[in-house]
N, C-alpha and C positions, 0 to 999 in steps of 0.2 A: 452519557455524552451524545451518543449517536442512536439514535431509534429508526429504524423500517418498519414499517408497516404496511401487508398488504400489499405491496410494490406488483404494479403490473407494466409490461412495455411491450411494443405490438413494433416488428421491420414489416413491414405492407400487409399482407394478410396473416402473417407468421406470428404466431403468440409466442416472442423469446423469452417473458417472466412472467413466472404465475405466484402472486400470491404471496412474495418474498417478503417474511417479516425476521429481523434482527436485531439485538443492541449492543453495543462495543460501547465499556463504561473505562472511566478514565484507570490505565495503569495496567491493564489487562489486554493481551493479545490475542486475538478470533481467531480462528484459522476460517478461513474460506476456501474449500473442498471441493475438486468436480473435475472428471475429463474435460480434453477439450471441446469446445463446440454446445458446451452445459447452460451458457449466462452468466459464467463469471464475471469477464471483463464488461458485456453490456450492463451489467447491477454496477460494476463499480464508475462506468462512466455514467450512471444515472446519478449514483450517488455526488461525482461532482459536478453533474446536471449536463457534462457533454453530449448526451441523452436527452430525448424529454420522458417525464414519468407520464404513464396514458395513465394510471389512477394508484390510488393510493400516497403514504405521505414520507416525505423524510424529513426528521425535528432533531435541531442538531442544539445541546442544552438547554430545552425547552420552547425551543423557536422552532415555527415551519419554515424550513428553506426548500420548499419541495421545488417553487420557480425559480428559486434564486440560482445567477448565471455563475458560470466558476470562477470568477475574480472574485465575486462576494464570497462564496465559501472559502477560498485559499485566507479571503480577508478575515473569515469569520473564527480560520484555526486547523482546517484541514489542509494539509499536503497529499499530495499526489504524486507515488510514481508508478508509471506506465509503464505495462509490454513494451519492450524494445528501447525503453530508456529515455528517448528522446534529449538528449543531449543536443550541444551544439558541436557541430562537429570541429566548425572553421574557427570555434572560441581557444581559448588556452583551458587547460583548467582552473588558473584563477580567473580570468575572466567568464565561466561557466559559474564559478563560486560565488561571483560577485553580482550574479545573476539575480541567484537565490537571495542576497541582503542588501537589495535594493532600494527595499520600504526603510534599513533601518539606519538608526543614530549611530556615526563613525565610532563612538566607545564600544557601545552594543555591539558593532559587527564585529569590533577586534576581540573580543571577550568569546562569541560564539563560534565563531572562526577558529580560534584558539582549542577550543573544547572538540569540534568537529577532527580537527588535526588527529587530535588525541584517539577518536573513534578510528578514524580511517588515515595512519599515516603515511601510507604508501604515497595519497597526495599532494604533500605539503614536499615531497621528491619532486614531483611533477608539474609543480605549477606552470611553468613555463610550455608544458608538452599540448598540442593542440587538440584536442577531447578525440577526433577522430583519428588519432593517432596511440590512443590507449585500446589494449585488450579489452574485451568482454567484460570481463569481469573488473576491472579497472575503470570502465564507463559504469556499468552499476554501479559501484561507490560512490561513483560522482555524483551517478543520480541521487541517490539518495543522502549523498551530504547535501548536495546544492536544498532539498528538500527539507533536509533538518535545520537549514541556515534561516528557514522562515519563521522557525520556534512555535512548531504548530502544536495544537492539542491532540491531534488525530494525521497519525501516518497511513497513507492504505499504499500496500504493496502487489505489486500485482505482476506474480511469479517470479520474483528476484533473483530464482537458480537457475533460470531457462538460459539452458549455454553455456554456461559459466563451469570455470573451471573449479573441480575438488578442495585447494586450497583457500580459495576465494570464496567460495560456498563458505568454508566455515569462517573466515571471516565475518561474513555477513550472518551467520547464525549468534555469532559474536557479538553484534553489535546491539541485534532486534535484543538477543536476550538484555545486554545494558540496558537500553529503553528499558526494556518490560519492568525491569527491576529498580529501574532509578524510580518509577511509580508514578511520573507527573507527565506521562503520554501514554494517549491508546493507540493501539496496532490492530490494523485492518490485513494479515495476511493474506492471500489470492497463492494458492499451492497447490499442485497437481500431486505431489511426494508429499505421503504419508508422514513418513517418518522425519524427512523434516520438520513439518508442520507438528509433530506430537511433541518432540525437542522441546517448543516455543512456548507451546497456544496452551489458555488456561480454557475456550469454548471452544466448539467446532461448530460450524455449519457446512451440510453437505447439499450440493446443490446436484440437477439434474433431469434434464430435458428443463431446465426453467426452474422448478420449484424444490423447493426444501426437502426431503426425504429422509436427514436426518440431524440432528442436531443436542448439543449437550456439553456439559462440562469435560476436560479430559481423562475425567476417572470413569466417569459414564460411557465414554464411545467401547464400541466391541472394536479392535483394529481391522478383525476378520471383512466385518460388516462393510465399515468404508470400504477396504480397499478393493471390493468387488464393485463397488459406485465410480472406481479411479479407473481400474483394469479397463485396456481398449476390448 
């Protein structure tokens, strides 16, 4: 589904990625590996072009969408959610929901909506509750329901345990694994935690200082290995 290659991005004279090639195919979940301050999140806003790429390609089912701005990509299959969530804060949460299934046909959204409930149903409690008025970990669902409501091919997540509370975490470990397993989406994980990320992820890519250092199936990684790439 998703191919990187070669990905390079330059902040003024600063080389933040070297050389970053990847692929996340449909049904299977990446994990994306690296302390902070590694390239994570700049690769994944390259990836939905909030970035510009200085060289190299991203070909998303056999298309280069390397210039394409991020309304084409959202349009093209991929979801995005962001460090910190970005919810609405002054929304409800069903108007945060309703955010996310904007593009679709009123049958369509009640059918998706419906199924989303079922992932995450602490929300369909909340509807009425104003987004910045939910916990941590309660905005993360959101985000990532209102994200599923767009019925995309490609989720990237990008650290969904930061903050978040113990219960809530495994909810959300709860759910990616649904995805992974329902087989008809790919998961773009972004995790600093190990052992989250092994839970999930059928690849690994380990990132650092920019570039790839290590990568492989989950039977492949040594744990010893990453976790000295994670350690501050």
């Amino acid at each position: 589904m998703l191919q990187v290659e070669h990905l390079n991005q330059y902040y003024g004279s600063s080389h933040t990625l070297r050389g970053v090639s990847l692929a996340v195919e449909k049904g299977q979940c990446m994990a994306l590996l690296g302390r902070n301050g590694v390239g994570k999140t700049t690769l994944l806003k390259c990836l939905m072009g909030v970035l510009p790429v200085a060289r190299g390609t991203v070909t998303w089912n056999g298309r280069d969408i390397t210039r394409y701005k991020p309304h084409r990509r959202a349009q093209a299959g991929i979801a995005y959610v962001p460090q910190g969530r970005d919810i609405f804060a002054r929304l409800t949460v069903e108007e945060n929901l309703m955010m996310g299934m904007a593009t679709l046909p009123r049958r369509e959204a009640a059918r998706i909506s419906g199924e989303v409930y079922e992932l995450f149903p602490v929300l369909k409690e909340m509807l009425g509750r104003r987004g910045g008025d939910l916990s941590g970990g309660q905005q993360q669902q959101l985000a990532i329901a209102r994200a599923l409501l767009q019925r995309p091919q490609l989720i990237i997540l990008d650290e969904p345990t930061e903050g978040i509370q113990p219960s809530i975490i495994k909810d959300i470990e709860r759910v990616i694994r649904l995805l992974r397993e329902r087989g008809d989406i790919g998961i773009l994980l972004c995790e600093q935690y190990f052992d989250f990320a092994r839970a999930l992820a059928d690849k690994f890519v380990v990132l650092s200082r920019g570039e790839v250092v290590a990568s492989g199936g989950a039977h492949e990684m040594d744990g010893e290995h990453v976790r000295r790439h994670l350690a501050v």
